[in-house]
C-alpha positions in Angstrom: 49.4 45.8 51.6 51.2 42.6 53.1 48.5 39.5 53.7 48.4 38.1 56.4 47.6 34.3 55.1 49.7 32.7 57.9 46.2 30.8 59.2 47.6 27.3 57.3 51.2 27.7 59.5 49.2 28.1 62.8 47.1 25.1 62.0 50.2 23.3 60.9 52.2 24.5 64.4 49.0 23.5 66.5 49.1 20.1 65.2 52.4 19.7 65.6 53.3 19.1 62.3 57.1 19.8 62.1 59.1 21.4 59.3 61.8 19.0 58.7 63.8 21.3 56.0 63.8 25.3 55.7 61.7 26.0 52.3 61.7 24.1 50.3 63.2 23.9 47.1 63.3 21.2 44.0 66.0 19.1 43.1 66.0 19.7 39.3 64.2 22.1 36.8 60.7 22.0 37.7 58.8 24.1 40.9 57.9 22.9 44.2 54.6 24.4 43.7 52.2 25.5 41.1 49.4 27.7 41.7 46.5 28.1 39.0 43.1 28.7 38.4 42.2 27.8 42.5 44.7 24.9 42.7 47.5 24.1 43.9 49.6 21.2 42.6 52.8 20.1 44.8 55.4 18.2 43.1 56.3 14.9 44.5 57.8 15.1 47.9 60.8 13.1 49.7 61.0 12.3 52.9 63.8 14.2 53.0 65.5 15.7 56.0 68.9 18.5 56.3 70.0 15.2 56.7 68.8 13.5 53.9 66.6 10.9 52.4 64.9 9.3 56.0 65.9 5.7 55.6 66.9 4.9 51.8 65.8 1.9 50.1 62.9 -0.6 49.7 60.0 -1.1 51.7 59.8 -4.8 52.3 57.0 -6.9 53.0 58.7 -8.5 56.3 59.0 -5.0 58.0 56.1 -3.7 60.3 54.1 -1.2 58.8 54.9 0.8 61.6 58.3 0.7 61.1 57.7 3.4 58.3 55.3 5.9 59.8 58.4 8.4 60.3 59.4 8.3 56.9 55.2 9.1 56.1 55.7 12.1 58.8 58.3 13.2 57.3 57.3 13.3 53.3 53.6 14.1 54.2 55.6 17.4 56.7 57.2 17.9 53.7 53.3 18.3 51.3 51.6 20.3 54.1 54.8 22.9 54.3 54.8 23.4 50.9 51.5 24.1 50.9 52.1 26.3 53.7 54.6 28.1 51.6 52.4 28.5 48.6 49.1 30.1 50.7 51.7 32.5 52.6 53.2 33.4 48.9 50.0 34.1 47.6 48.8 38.2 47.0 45.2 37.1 47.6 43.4 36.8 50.6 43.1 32.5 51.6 40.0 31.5 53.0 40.0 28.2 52.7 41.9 25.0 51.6 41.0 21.3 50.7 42.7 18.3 50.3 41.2 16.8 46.7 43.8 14.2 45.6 46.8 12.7 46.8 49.5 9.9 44.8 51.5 7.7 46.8 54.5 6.2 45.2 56.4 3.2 47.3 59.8 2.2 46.2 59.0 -1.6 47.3 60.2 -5.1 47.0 58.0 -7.2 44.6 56.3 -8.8 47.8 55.0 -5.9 49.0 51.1 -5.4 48.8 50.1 -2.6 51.2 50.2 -0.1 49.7 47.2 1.4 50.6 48.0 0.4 54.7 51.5 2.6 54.2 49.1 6.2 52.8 46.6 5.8 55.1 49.5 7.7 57.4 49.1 10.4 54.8 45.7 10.8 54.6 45.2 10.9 58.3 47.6 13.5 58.5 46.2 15.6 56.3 42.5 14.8 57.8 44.0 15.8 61.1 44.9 19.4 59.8 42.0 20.4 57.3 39.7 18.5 59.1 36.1 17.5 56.6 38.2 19.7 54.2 41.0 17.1 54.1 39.1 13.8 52.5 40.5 13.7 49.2 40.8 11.1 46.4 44.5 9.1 46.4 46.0 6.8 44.4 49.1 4.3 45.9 51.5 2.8 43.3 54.4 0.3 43.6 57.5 1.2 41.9 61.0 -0.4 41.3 62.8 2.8 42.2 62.3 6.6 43.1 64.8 9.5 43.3 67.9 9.5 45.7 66.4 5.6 46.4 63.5 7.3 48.5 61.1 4.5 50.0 58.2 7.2 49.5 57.2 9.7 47.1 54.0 11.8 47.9 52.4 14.8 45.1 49.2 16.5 46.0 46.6 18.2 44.5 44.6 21.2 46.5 41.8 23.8 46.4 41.9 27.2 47.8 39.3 29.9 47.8 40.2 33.5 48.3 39.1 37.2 48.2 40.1 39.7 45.9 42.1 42.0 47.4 39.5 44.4 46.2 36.5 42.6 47.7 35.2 42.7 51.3 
């Protein structure tokens, strides 16, 4: 019997959250996605593009925080699809799904101090797809450097209920 768990792609579609890259896959050995005991973990995302990385390099104190919120789009697109991918992967029933943690990682110059400013893009994003279920916990964290010299790295960490197939 094929599932028809394709209520988190809708959601995604009606908010206009685009899918910047067909699915996704990692860049080395390790899994996009990991789902286990009612959680899904999703590796740390890029905001990365058929294109590539969306604007390389350091996030500097000078620039306008707004300056960045495509690269956030992008990355954060890049967390919800994968999620997307996992739910419509998944052999059980999805009921429901919930934002519980979120780690920013900013590829910054030494100035830099808002951290917190530059995943509030994130978090609203999130908030404005699962709603009440999308408050989470979050961490933001400078760093001297990230893969492929990403400005942004984002991992999350979600719930999801389901029915057994065998349950009604």
């Amino acid at each position: 019997m094929k599932l028809m768990n394709d209520f988190f792609e809708n959601k995604l579609n009606e908010c206009n959250i685009k899918r910047y890259l067909p699915r996704n896959s990692s860049l080395a050995n390790y899994l996009p996605f990991v789902f286990s005991n009612n959680f899904v973990f999703i590796s740390g995302q890029l905001p990365i593009t058929t294109n590539g990385i969306e604007s390389p390099g350091k996030i500097k104190k000078k620039i306008r925080l707004s300056e960045y919120r495509k690269v956030m789009e992008i990355t954060t697109s890049n967390l919800l699809w994968n999620l997307n991918d996992c739910i419509k992967d998944s052999k059980k029933k999805i009921i429901n799904v919930k934002c519980c943690s979120i780690k920013g990682y900013f590829n910054c110059d030494q100035e830099f101090d808002d951290h917190s400013s530059l995943l509030n893009f994130t978090s609203d994003y999130i908030i404005k797809v699962l709603g009440i279920n999308g408050k989470h916990s979050r961490v933001a964290i400078g760093v001297s450097s990230l893969p492929k010299n990403s400005p942004v790295e984002i991992e999350g960490i979600f719930s999801i209920s389901y029915i057994n197939q065998n349950e009604n």
